[in-house]
KEMARTOR-80591 format. One record per residue (C-alpha): residue in one letter; x, y, z. Coordinates in steps of 0.02 Angstrom, whole numbers, plus 50000, padded with zeros to 5 digits. Example, Ala and Ser with C-alpha at 12.3 -4.5 7.8 and 13.67 -1.06 7.14 Angstrom:
2
a506154977550390
s506844994750357
***
This chain:
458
x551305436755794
x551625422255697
x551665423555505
x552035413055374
x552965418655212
x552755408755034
x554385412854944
x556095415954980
x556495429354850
x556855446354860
x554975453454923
x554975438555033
x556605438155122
x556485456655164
x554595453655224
x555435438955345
x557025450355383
x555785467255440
x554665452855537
x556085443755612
x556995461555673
x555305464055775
x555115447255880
x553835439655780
x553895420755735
x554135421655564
x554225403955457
x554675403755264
x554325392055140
x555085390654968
x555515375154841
x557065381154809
x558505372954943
x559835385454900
x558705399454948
x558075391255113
x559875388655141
x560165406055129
x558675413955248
x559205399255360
x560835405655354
x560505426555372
x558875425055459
x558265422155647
x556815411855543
x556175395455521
x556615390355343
x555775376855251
x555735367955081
x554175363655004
x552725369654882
x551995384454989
x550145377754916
x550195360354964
x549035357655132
x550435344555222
x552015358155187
x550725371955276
x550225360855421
x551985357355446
x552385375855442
x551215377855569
x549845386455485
x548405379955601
x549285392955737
x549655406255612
x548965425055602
x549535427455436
x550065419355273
x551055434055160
x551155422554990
x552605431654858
x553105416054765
x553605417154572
x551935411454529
x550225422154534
x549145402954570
x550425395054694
x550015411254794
x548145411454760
x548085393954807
x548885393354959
x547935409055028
x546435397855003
x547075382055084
x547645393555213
x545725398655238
x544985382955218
x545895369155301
x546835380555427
x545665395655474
x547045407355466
x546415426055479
x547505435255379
x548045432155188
x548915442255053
x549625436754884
x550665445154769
x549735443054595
x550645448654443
x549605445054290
x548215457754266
x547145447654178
x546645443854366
x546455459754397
x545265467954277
x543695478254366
x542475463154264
x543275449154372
x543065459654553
x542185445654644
x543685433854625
x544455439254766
x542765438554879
x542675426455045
x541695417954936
x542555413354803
x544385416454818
x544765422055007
x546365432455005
x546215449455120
x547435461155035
x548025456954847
x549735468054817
x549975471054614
x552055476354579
x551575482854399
x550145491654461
x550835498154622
x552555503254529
x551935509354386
x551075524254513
x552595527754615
x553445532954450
x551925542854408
x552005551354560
x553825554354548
x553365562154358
x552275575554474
x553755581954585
x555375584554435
x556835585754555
x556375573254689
x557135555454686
x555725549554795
x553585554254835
x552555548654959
x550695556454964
x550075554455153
x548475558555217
x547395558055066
x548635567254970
x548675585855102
x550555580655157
x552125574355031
x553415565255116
x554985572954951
x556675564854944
x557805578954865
x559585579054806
x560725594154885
x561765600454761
x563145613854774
x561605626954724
x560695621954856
x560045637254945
x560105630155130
x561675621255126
x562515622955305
x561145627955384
x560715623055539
x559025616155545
x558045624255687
x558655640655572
x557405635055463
x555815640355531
x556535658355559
x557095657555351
x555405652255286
x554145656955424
x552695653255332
x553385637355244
x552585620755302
x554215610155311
x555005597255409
x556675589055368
x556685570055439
x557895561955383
x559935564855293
x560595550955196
x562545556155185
x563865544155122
x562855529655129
x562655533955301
x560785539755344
x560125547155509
x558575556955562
x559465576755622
x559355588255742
x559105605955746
x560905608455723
x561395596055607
x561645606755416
x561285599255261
x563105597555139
x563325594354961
x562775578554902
x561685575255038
x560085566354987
x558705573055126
x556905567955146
x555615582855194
x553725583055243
x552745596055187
x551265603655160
x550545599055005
x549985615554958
x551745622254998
x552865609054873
x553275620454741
x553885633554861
x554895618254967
x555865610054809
x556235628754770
x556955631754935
x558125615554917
x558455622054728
x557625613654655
x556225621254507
x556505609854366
x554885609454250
x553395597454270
x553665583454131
x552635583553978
x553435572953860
x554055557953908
x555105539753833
x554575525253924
x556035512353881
x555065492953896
x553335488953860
x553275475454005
x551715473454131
x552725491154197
x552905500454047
x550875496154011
x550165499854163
x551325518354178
x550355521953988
x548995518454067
x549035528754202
x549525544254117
x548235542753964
x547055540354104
x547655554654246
x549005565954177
x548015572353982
x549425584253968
x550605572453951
x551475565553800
x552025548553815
x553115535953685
x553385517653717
x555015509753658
x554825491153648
x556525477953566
x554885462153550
x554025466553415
x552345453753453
x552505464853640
x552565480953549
x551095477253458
x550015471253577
x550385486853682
x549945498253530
x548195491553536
x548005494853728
x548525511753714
x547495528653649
x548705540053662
x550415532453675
x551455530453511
x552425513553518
x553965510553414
x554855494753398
x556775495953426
x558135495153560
x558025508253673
x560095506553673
x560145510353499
x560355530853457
x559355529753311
x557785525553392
x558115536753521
x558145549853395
x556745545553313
x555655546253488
x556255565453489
x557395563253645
x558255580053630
x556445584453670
x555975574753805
x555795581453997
x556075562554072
x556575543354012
x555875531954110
x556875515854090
x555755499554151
x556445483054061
x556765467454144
x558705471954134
x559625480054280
x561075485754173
x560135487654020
x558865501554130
x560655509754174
x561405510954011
x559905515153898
x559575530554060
x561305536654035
x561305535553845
x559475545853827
x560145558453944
x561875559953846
x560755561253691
x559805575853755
x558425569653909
x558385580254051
x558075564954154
x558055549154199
x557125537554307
x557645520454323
x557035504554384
x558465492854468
x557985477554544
x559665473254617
x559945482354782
x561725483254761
x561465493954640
x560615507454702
x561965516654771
x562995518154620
x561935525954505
x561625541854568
x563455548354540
x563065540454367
x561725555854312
x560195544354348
x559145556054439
x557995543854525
x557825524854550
x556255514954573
x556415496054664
x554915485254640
x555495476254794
x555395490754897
x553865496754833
x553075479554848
x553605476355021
x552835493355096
x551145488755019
x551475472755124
x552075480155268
x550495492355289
x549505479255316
x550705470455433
x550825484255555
x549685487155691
x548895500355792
x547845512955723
x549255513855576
x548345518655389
x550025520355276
x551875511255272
x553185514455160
x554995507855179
x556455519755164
x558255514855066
x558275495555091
x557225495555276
x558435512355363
x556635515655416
x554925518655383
x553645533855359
x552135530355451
x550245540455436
x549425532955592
x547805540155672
x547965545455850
x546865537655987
x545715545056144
x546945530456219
x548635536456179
x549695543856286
x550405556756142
x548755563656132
x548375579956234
x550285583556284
x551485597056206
x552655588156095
x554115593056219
x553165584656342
x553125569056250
x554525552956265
x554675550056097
x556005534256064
x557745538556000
x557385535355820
x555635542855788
x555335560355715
x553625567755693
x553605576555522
x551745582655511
x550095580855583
x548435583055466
x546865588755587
x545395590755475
x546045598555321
x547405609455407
x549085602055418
x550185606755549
x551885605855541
x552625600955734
x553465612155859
x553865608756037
x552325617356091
x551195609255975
x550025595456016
x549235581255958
x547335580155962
x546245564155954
x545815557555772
x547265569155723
x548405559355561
x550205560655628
x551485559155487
x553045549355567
x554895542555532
x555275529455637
x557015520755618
x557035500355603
x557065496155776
x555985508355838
x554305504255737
x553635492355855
x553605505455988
x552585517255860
x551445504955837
x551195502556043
x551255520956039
x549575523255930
x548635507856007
x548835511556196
x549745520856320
x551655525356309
x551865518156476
x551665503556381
x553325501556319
***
């Protein structure tokens, strides 16, 4: 496949880098030489500088050949734009901009987006899309990490092992015998920096941060098992009134009525302006770093802080400094990857990366096969998959045991109807059935042959 990516930033360099790991011809554009330099020089791409909307940069990229443009620029109209010249100069079937500002958004202004205005396929909203993740993360207290598959019936939990951790060194297959009637799969170990998918005798340790599929109906009972039963969040600080901080008040006043939400914001002009959006949501002006206005938000009282400014070190600090002042936890948005795996021996119980987040909305529509969901696990170690098995696949009809599944992939539950069914070797895999799957990096192309044809395939 050849694609074409509009920015060399953070989304798109790790859109090119997943691309380029899989074969595909992959050419990025960006105005910026220093960051073509560096894709040219980390990257099995082709790098070029130029304005990703002007017709002559995309001819020159190739984009009369292209399958897809994947435009992530800085700026909401340079992608907009060249989706469209994309469409109408170059024919190219597949488009999808990032778009930031929501004013293009808004339910009133649906038809923008139509072939026949504004063709772009698949519009991906950061503030929109982030803004749920933490929501969903508010649902689960005790997980670092929630992914809903298959219309919500399975939840794909990241969990922290602590020393209290009921199951610690316990081999896995042991599992089944200790909760019988639990619907739980453990797919993948992240230990030391160091993250594999285990085997029925590999044993969770201390500090281990593990990722389990379960059945939705069984969470409570699975976070109890790993020790974890903190209470659902009621009251919560959200630290930054950005596009992030707006759309998460949003979506609480909207979904979650039981929840109690406060809004500290240091512009005062921003702080206002979100007052007037909000209902429900009390908005103080102040510096979330300063105690005083932590205080007067009632943080001794507050379940979770939720820390979502433009300011990597400012998110860290004002997390730490709510929970030393008395939140029972913090959620933090870090842009900066390198960060990521300092701050959980900090106290911050769970990071959220826009960049990640943005680049598995990209990546499910990038994949192919009979493939429904993507979402990228700790900076591309691998992906969780929901794809729909096929009459034409060869995992269909055949006992798990049976079945040559690559080194790297790990079947975590499979959704028939409204039953889900969490996998043994004797269980199989029925047509139209939604198979929840972890696939490492360089195994995700063969998942994706996997659910389009035969496994004789590959």
């Amino acid at each position: 496949m050849k694609v074409i990516v509009c920015g060399a930033g953070q989304v798109g360099s790790n859109i090119a880098r997943y691309l380029a790991s899989e074969g595909n011809n992959v050419t990025v554009i960006d105005h910026s030489p220093e960051l073509i330099q560096r894709i040219s020089d980390t990257l099995d791409v082709q790098a070029m500088v130029g304005h990703a909307s002007h017709p002559d940069v995309l001819e020159a990229a190739g984009a009369g050949e292209t399958d897809m443009i994947i435009a992530v620029t800085q700026i909401d109209e340079i992608n907009m734009v060249a989706c469209e010249v994309a469409h109408a100069l170059f024919k190219v079937p597949t488009k999808i901009a990032r778009v930031r500002n929501q004013s293009y958004l808004k339910p009133i202004w649906a038809d923008l987006f139509s072939r026949d205005h504004m063709p772009i396929d698949v519009i991906i909203s950061p503030e929109i899309a982030v803004a749920r993740a933490i929501a969903r993360r508010l649902q689960v207290p005790g997980a670092f990490d929630m992914i809903p598959l298959a219309d919500g019936k399975v939840r794909v939990v990241g969990v922290l092992c602590t020393e209290t951790c009921p199951v610690l060194h316990t081999p896995l297959r042991q599992l089944t015998g200790l909760f019988p009637d639990l619907g739980l799969e453990v797919v993948a170990i992240i230990r030391n920096d160091r993250s594999f998918i285990p085997g029925g005798d590999d044993q969770m340790l201390p500090g281990d941060e593990v990722y389990f599929a379960c059945d939705n109906r069984h969470l409570n009972r699975a976070m109890a098992a790993f020790g974890h039963e903190e209470v659902e969040a009621r009251r919560i600080i959200i630290l930054g009134g950005g596009n992030i901080g707006l759309c998460l008040a949003e979506e609480l006043e909207a979904k979650y009525p039981q929840v109690t939400a406060r809004i500290i914001e240091m512009n005062r002009s921003r702080a206002q302006f979100v007052a007037q959006r909000l209902s429900r949501t009390m908005v103080l002006h102040g510096d979330g770093l300063d105690p005083e206005i932590l205080e007067e938000a009632n943080v001794r009282a507050t379940e979770t802080v939720v820390a979502v400014t433009n300011d990597d070190e400012g998110n860290i600090l004002s997390s730490l400094l709510a929970k030393r002042h008395g939140a029972k936890r913090a959620i933090t948005l870090i842009n900066k990857a390198s960060y990521t795996s300092l701050v959980s021996p900090l106290g911050i119980d769970a990071v959220v990366s826009p960049r990640a987040i943005t680049v598995s909305n990209i990546l499910q529509h990038v994949r192919r096969g009979r493939i429904r969901a993507v979402h990228s696990l700790r900076d591309g170690f691998a992906e969780v998959i929901e794809a729909e098995a096929l009459e034409t696949s060869a995992v269909v009809n055949t006992p798990l045991r049976e079945v040559k599944l690559p080194s790297g992939v790990i079947v975590g539950a499979i959704v028939r109807g409204d039953e889900v069914i969490i996998p043994r070797p004797a269980t199989v895999i029925r047509p139209k059935d939604r198979v929840i799957i972890l696939a490492t990096a360089g195994q995700v192309k063969k998942v994706e042959k996997m659910f389009a044809v035969r496994l004789e395939f590959f």
